[in-house]
N, C-alpha and C positions, 0 to 999 in steps of 0.2 A: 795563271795569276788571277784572271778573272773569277775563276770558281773557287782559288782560295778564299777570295774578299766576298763572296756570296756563302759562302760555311762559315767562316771565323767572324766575320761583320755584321752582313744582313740578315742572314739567318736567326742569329739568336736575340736579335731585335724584334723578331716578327713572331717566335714562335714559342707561345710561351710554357714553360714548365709546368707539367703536371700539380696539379695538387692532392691532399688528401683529407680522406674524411673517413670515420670507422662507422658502420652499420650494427645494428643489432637482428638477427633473425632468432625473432622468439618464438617458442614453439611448447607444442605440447601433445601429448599421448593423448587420444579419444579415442579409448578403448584398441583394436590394434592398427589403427589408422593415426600418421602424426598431421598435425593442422598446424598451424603456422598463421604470424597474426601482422597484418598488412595495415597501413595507418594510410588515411590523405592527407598528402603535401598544404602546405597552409597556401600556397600560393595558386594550385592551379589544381587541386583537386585531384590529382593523378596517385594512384595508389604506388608506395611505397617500402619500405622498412626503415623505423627508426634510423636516424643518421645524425652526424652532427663531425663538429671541426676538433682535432683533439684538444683537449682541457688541461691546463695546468694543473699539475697535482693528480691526471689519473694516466695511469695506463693505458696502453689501447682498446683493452679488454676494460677496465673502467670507466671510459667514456661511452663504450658502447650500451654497458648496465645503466649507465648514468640517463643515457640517450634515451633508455628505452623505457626506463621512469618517466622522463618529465616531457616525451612526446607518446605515451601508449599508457602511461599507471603501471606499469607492470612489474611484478614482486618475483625474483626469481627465487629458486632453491638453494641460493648459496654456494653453489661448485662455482668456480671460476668460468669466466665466458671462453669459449676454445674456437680459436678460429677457424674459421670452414673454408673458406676460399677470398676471391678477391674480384672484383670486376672494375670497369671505366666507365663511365660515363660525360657527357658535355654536361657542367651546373653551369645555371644561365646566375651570373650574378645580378648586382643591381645596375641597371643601366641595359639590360640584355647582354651582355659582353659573354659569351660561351666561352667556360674554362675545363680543360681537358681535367677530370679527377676520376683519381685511383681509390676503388674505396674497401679496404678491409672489414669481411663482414665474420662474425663470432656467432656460435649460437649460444643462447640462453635459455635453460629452460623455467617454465613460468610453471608459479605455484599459484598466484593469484592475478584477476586485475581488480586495479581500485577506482573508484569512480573521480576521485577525485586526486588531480595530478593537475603539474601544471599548465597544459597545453590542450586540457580537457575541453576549453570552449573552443578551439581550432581546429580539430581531427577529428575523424570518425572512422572507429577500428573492425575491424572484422577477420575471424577464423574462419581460415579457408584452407583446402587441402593443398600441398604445394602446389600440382600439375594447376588447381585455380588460380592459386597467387601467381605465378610463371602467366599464365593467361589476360592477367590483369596489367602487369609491369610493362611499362614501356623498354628499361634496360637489355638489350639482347644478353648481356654475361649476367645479369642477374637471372633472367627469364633461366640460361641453364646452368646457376647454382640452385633453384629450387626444384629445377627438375630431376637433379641431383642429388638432395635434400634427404628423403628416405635414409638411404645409403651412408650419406655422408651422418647425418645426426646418429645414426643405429650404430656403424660400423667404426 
């Protein structure tokens, strides 16, 4: 009885549901090497991929375009974004409160970036080969969706 009332009661008091949020991993062909473009968090600096909360009015695949606009400038080619994979990570919200989120990431591939977007004065972007962006990410399921990346964008 005890462990009922600790599963049905206390349990789903203390542990709270996942949340989600879509990524963008944008990418592009340098010559026969793919690069992949990694942005810093507004908050703490830590190198990332576009992300954000889904959006009313877009898909999951258009939030992630959306995301990767107004946090990176980035013009894609117009295919639809394809999802790659998925990882979890803890986002710390406001107040430090760590929330378990699920994040579905797409890739896009980029025709351009533009200098001016809206998140241009808060981030500082850079092309990097995946095996470096995996190097740089704090996310362990992100670090191996870019190590996986090759593969997964080609094939």
């Amino acid at each position: 009885m005890l462990r009922t009332f600790w599963e049905n009661v206390i349990l789903p008091l203390v542990v709270r549901p996942s949340r989600f949020q879509v990524a963008a991993l944008c990418y592009r062909n340098a010559g026969a090497q793919v690069q992949v473009l990694v942005i810093t968090s507004r908050d703490t600096g830590r190198w990332i991929l576009p992300k954000g909360w889904p959006k009313r009015g877009f898909d999951a695949g258009g939030t992630a375009l959306e995301e990767a606009w107004e946090e990176a400038g980035v013009k894609s080619d117009g295919t639809p974004p394809r999802m790659i994979g998925t990882y979890r990570y803890d986002k710390r919200l406001k107040g430090g409160v760590p929330v378990t989120t699920d994040v579905e990431v797409f890739a896009i591939p980029v025709v351009k970036l533009l200098d001016d977007f809206p998140e241009a004065a808060e981030r500082t972007r850079e092309w990097m080969t995946p095996e470096d962006a995996a190097n740089v990410v704090d996310e362990p399921g992100l670090k191996a969706l870019l190590r996986d990346l090759p593969v997964t964008v080609t094939g």
